[in-house]
C-alpha positions in Angstrom: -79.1 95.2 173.8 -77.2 92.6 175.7 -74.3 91.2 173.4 -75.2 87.6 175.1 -76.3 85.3 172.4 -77.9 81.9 172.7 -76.2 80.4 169.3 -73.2 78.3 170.2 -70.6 77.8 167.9 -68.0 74.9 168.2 -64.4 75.1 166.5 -62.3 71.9 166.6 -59.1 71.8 166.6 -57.0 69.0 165.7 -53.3 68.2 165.0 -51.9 69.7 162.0 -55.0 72.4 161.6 -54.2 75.5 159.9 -54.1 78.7 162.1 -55.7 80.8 159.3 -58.9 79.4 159.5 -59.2 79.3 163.0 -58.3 83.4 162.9 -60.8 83.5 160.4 -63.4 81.8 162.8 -62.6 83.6 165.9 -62.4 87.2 163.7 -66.4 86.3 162.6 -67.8 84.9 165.1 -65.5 84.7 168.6 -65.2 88.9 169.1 -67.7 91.1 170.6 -69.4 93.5 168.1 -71.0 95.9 170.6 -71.6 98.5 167.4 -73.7 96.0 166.2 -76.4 96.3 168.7 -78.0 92.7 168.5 -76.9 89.4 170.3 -73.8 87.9 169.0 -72.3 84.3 168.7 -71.0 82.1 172.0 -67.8 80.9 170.0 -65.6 78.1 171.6 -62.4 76.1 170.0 -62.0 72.9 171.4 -60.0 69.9 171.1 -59.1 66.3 172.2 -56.1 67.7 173.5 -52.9 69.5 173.1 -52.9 69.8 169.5 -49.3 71.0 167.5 -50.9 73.4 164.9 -49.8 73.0 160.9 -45.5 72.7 159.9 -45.6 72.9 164.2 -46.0 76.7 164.2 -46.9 76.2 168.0 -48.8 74.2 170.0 -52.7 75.1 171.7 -53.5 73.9 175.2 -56.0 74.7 178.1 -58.8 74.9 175.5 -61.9 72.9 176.1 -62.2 69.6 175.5 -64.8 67.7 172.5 -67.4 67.9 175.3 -68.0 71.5 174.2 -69.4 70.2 170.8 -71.8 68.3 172.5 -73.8 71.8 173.1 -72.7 73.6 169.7 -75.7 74.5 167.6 -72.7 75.6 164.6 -69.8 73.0 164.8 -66.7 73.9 162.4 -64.4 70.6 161.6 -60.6 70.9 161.5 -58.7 71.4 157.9 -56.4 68.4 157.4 -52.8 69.5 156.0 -52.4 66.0 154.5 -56.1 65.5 153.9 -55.0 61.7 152.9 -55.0 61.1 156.4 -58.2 61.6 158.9 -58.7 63.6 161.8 -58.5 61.3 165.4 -60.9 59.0 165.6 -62.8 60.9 168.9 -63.0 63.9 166.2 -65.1 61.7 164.0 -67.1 60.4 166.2 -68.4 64.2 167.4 -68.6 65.2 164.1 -70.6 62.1 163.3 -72.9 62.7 166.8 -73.0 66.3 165.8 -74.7 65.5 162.0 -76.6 62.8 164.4 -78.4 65.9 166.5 -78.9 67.8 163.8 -75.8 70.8 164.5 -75.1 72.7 161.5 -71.2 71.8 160.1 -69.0 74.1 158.8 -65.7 73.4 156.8 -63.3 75.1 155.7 -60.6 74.6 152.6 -59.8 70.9 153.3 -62.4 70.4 156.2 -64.6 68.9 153.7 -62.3 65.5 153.9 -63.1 65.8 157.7 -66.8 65.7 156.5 -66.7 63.1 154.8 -64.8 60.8 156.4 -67.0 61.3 159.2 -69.9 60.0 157.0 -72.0 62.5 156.7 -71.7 64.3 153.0 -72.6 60.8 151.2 -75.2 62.3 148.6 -74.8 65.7 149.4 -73.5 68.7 147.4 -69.6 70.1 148.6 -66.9 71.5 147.8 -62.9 71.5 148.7 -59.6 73.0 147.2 -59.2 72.9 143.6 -55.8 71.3 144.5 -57.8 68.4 146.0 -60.6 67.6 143.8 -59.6 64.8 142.2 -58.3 62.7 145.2 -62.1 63.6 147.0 -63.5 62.4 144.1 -61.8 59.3 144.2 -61.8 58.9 147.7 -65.8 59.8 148.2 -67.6 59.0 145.2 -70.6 59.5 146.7 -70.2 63.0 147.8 -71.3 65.5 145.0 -68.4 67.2 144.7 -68.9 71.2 143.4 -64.9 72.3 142.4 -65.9 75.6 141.1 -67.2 77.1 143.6 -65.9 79.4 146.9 -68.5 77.7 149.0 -71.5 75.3 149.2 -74.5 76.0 151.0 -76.6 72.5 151.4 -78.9 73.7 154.3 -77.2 72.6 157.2 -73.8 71.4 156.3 -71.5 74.3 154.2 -68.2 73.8 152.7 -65.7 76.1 151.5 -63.1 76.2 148.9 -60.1 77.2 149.6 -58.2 79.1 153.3 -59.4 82.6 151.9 -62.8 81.3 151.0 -63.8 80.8 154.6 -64.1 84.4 154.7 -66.5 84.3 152.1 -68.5 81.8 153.8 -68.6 82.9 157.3 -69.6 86.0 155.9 -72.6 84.0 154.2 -73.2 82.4 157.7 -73.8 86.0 159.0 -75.5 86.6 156.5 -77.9 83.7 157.0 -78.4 84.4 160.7 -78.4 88.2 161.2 -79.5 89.7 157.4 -77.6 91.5 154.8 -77.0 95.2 156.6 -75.2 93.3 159.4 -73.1 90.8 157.3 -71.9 94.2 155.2 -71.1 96.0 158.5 -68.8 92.7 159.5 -67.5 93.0 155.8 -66.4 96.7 156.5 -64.8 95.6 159.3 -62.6 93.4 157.7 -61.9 95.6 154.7 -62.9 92.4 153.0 -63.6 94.1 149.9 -63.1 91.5 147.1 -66.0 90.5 144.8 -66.3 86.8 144.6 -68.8 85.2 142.7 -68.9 81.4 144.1 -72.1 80.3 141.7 -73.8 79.9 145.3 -77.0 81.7 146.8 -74.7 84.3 148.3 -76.4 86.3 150.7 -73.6 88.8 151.3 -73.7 92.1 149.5 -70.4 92.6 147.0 -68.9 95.5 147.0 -66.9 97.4 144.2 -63.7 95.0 144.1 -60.3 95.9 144.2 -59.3 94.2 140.6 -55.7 94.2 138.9 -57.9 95.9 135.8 -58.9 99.0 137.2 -61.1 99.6 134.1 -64.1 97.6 135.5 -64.1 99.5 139.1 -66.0 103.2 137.6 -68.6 101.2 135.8 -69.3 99.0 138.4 -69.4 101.9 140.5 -71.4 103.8 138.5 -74.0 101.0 138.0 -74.7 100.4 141.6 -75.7 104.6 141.8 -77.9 104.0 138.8 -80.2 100.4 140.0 -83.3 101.9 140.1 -82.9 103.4 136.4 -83.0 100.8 133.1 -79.8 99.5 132.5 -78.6 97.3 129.9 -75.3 95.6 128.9 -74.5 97.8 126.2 -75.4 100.8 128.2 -72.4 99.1 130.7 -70.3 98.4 127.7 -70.7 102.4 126.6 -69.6 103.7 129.7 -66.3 101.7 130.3 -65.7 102.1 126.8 -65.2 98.9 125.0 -67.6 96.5 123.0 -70.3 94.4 124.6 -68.5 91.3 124.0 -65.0 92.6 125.6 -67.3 93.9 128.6 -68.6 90.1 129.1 -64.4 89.1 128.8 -63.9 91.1 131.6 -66.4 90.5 133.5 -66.3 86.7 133.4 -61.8 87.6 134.1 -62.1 89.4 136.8 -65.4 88.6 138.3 -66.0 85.2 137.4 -70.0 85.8 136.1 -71.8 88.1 133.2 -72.9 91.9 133.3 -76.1 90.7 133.4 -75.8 88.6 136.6 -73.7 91.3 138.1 -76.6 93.6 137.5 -79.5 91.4 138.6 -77.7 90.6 142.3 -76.6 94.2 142.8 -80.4 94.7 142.3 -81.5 91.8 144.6 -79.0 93.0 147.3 -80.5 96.2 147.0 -84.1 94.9 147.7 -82.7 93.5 150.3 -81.5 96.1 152.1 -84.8 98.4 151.7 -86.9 95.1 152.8 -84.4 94.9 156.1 -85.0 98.9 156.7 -88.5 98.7 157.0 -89.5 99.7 153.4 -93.1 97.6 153.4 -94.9 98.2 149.8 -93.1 96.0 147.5 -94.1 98.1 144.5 -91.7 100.3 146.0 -89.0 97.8 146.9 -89.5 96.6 142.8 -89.0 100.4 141.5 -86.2 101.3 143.7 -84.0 98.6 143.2 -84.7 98.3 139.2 -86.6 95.2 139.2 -89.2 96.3 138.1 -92.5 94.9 139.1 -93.8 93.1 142.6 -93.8 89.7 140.3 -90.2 90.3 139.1 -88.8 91.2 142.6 -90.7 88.2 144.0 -88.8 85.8 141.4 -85.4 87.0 141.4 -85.4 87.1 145.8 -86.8 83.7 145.9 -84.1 82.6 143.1 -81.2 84.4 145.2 -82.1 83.7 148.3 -84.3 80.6 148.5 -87.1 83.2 150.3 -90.5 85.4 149.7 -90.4 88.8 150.2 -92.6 88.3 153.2 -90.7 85.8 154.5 -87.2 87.7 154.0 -89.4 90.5 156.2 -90.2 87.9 158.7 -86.4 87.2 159.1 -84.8 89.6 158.7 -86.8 93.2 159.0 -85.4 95.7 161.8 -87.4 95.6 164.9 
């Protein structure tokens, strides 16, 4: 399959952006993935100009000008290192014309002040660094700002958290646009194999993390081989060998959500995957992945990823 793709995705640049975040862009979306064999992104950073990147690491030139957002379907706005002060006012203005047309918008870490000093988060859900909540908050009352979060999905504008939660979020991007199988493969990739739980419809399978409290890893592990089998809390508890109540410690520690929660997206993830390989009788789907019955599995998708079975099919199904 031709690697050409007709989804165009926009990163501005603007003085003072951070250089993670626009590795983390060009890593996800900007390099061929041949393996994959499916179209993949058109990825472009632009800018209003020479632009000195954050503490002036080094400059960027001879990248396309603002025009380029003009024809961006995915436009990603710059971070600010002093988010006190806003981008360049020609910035604004495509963010604003982007919103305007109906692009999706991306931010990432501190991008979210970019947003919304563009004008277009007032009465929408967001989120920002932790470090930064308060002064959004006072700056953007309007904005519903979510601080607990790694990332907010509100249809077609997404924020994320902190620098190492744009990972997390352009893997939910992936996710959105290409299914759960290829979203993993991208995660494998990137070694990215941290579980984080940001509260959010997560599309992205998580797997076993790397955690300082290796006691957590062989149950979690164990669990995953076992979805299709009933599984409870204390049966968790049993096999890492501590009480129910330290189990839900840990869990909430090092994971940031319950056993039970844990359990019921492992199993969603799951019923994802067989509905993306083809399997067709959800009866099946419901047994294999431990939910149960057809009603259950049809409940818990919908609740995790907004979508019917059918429609998940529809989407995402292999050809």
């Amino acid at each position: 399959m031709s690697q050409e793709s007709s989804h165009r995705v926009a990163m501005i640049v603007d003085a003072g952006s951070n250089p993670f975040e626009l590795g983390v862009a060009t890593e996800l979306f900007g390099l061929r993935r041949p393996e994959l064999g499916r179209p993949w992104y058109d990825f472009t950073l632009c800018a209003p100009g020479p632009v000195v990147m954050h503490a002036g690491m080094f400059t960027m030139s001879d990248v396309p000008g603002l025009e380029a957002v003009e024809r961006a379907d995915t436009v990603i706005v710059p971070n600010r290192p002093d988010p006190e002060h806003d981008p360049s006012p020609e910035v604004l203005r495509a963010i604003g014309a982007a919103a305007a047309r109906g692009a999706r918008l991306v931010s990432f870490c501190t991008g979210a002040f970019a947003l919304a000093a563009a004008g277009v988060l007032d009465g929408r859900r967001a989120t920002t660094h932790w470090r930064w909540a308060e002064p959004f908050r006072a700056r953007f009352p309007a904005v519903r700002l979510e601080p607990d979060v790694l990332f907010v999905d509100d249809g077609d504008v997404l924020t994320a958290a902190g620098s190492a939660a744009a990972l997390d979020l352009g893997l939910h991007l992936i996710r959105r646009d290409h299914g759960a199988e290829i979203a993993n493969a991208v995660g494998r990739r990137l070694v990215f194999a941290v579980h984080r739980d940001g509260g959010q419809r997560q599309f992205v399978e998580r797997p076993v993390p790397e955690i300082p409290d290796t006691s957590l890893a062989p149950v979690l592990a164990w669990a995953q081989e076992r979805l299709d089998r009933p599984l409870t809390v204390a049966g968790l508890a049993a096999r890492a060998g501590v009480s129910p109540a330290t189990l839900h410690r840990r869990f909430q520690h090092e994971l940031g959500t319950t056993p039970l929660a844990w359990l019921t997206a492992e199993r969603v993830a799951l019923a994802c995957r067989l509905i993306e390989n083809g399997e067709l009788r959800l009866d099946a789907v419901a047994r294999a992945s431990g939910l149960g019955t057809t009603a259950n599995l049809r409940a818990r998708l919908r609740h995790q990823t907004g979508l019917s079975p059918s429609a998940y099919r529809a989407r995402f199904a292999r050809a």
